[in-house]
C-alpha positions as CSV (number, residue, x, y, z in Angstrom):
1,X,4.2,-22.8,20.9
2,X,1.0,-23.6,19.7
3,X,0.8,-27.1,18.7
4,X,-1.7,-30.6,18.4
5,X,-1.5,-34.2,17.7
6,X,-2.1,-35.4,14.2
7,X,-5.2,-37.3,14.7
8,X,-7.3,-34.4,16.1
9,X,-10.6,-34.9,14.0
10,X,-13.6,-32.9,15.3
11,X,-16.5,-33.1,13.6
12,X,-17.8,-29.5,13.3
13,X,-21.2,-30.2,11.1
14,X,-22.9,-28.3,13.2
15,X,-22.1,-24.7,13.1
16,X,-22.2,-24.0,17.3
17,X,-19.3,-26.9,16.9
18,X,-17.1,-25.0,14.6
19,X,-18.2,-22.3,17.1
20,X,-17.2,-23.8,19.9
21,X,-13.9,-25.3,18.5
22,X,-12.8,-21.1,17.3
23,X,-14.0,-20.0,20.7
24,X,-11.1,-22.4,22.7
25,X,-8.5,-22.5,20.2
26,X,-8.7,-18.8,20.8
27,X,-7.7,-18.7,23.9
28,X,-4.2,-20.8,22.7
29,X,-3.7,-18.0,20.3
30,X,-0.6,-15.6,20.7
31,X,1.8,-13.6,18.8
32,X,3.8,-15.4,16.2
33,X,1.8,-18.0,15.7
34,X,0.3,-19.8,12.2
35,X,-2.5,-21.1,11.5
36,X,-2.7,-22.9,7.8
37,X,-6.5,-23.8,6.9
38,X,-6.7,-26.3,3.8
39,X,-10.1,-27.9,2.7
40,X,-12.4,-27.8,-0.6
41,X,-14.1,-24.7,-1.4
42,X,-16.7,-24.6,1.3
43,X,-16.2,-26.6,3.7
44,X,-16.0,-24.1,6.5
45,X,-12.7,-22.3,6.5
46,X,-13.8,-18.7,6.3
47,X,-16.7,-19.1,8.7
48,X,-14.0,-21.0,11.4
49,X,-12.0,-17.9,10.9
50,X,-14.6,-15.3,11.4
51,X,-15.8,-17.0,14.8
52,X,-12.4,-17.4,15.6
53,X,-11.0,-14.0,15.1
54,X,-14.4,-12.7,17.0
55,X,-13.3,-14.4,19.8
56,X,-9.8,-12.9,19.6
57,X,-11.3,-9.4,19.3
58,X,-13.4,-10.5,22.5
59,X,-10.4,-11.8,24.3
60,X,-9.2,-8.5,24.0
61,X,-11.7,-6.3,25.0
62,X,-12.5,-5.0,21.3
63,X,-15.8,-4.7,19.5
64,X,-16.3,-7.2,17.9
65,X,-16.3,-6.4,13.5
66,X,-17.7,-8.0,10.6
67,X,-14.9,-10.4,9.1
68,X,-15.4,-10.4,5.1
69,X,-13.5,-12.7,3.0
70,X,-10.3,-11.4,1.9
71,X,-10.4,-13.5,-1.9
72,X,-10.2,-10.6,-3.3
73,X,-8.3,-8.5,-1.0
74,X,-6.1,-11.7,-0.2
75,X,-5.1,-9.7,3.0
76,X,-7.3,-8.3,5.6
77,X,-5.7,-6.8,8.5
78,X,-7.5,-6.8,12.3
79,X,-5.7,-4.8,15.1
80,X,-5.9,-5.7,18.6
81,X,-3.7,-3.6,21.1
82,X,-0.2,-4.6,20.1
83,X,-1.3,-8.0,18.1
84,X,-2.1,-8.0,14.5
85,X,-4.0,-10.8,13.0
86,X,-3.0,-11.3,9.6
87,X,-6.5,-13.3,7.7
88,X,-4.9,-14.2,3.7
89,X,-6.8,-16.2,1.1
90,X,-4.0,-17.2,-1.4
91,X,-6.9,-19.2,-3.7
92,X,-5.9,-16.4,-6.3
93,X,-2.2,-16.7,-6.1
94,X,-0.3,-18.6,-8.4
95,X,2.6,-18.1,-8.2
96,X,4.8,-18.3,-5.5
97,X,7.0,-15.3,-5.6
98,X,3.4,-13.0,-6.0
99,X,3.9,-13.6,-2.0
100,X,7.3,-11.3,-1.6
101,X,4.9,-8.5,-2.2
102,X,2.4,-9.1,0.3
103,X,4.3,-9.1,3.2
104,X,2.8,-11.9,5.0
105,X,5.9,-13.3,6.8
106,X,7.1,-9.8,7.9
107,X,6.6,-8.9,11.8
108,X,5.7,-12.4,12.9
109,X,6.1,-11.7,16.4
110,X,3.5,-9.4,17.3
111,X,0.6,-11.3,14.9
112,X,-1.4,-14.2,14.4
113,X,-1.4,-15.3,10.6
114,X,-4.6,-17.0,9.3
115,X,-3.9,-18.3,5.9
116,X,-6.3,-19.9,3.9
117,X,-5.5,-22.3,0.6
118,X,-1.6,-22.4,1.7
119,X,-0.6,-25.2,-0.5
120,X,1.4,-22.3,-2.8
121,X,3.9,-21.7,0.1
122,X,6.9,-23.9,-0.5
123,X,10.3,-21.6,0.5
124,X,9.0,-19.9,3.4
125,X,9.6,-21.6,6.8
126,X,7.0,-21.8,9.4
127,X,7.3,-21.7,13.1
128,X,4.8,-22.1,15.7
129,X,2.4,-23.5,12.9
130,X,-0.7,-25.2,13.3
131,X,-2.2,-27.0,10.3
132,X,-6.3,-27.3,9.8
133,X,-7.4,-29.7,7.3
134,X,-11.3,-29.2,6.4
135,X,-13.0,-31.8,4.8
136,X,-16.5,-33.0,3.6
137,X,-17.5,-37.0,4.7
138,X,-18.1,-39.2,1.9
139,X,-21.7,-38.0,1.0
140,X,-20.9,-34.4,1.7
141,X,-23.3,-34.8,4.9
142,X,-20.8,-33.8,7.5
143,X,-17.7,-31.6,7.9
144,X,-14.9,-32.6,9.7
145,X,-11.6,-30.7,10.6
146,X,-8.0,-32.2,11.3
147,X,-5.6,-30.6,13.7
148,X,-1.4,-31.6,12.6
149,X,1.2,-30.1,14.1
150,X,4.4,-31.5,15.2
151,X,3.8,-31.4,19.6
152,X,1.1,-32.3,21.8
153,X,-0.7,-29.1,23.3
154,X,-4.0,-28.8,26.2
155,X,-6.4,-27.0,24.2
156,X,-7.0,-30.4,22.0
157,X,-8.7,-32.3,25.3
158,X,-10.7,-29.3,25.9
159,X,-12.1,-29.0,22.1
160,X,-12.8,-32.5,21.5
């Protein structure tokens, strides 16, 4: 299970950082689990997930693709081997039972799910989750991410 401590703030300003923290936390990445990004509108969610799911496709040998936003899409889809990885932007949803159609919780096992602006899930229980909380300093000078999840897991000493 992929999991953190609640006071995991890294401060990923500088891009090579937010970089640097997709690159590891890939490597901690395996089917079924959940990773839930919150955070103002640009603060650095999408372009964490793009390095990260680069270094996934690297991990497993693939080329690596261009990784678009899916706001309008809300779902875009990435297959590697046997995993899936499941990127969702729910900025658009609003309401809660729009989700039964998208099929995000379906076949958690063999995917990792990526899903941006989460705060519209409230039924659906989440395993293996791992939250990110993105957010701008005081004077919108620096960017900072929070790791939450319930256990303590390695790959937080080697990011920080």
């Amino acid at each position: 299970m992929l999991t953190a401590t609640k006071s995991s703030r890294i401060n990923i300003s500088d891009e090579e950082k937010t970089k640097l923290v997709a690159k590891k936390l890939s490597k901690y990445l395996k089917g079924g689990d959940v990773l839930l990004l919150s955070g103002e509108l640009g603060v650095g969610k999408t372009t964490f997930i793009k390095y990260l799911i680069n270094f996934l496709q690297i991990n497993k040998n693939q080329k690596i693709t261009e990784i678009p936003s899916p706001t309008f899409n809300i779902i875009n889809e990435y297959y590697l081997d046997s995993l899936v990885i499941k990127h969702c932007d729910l900025y658009r949803i609003s309401d809660e039972k729009e989700l039964e159609n998208l099929n995000i919780f379906e076949n958690m096992k063999i995917q990792i799910t990526l899903i941006e602006w989460p705060e519209i899930i409230k039924k659906h229980k989440i395993n293996n989750k791992l939250e990110l909380f993105f957010q701008y300093d005081q004077n919108f000078n620096n960017r900072f991410v929070t790791f939450s999840s319930s256990k303590k897991n390695s790959f937080l000493n080697e990011i920080s």
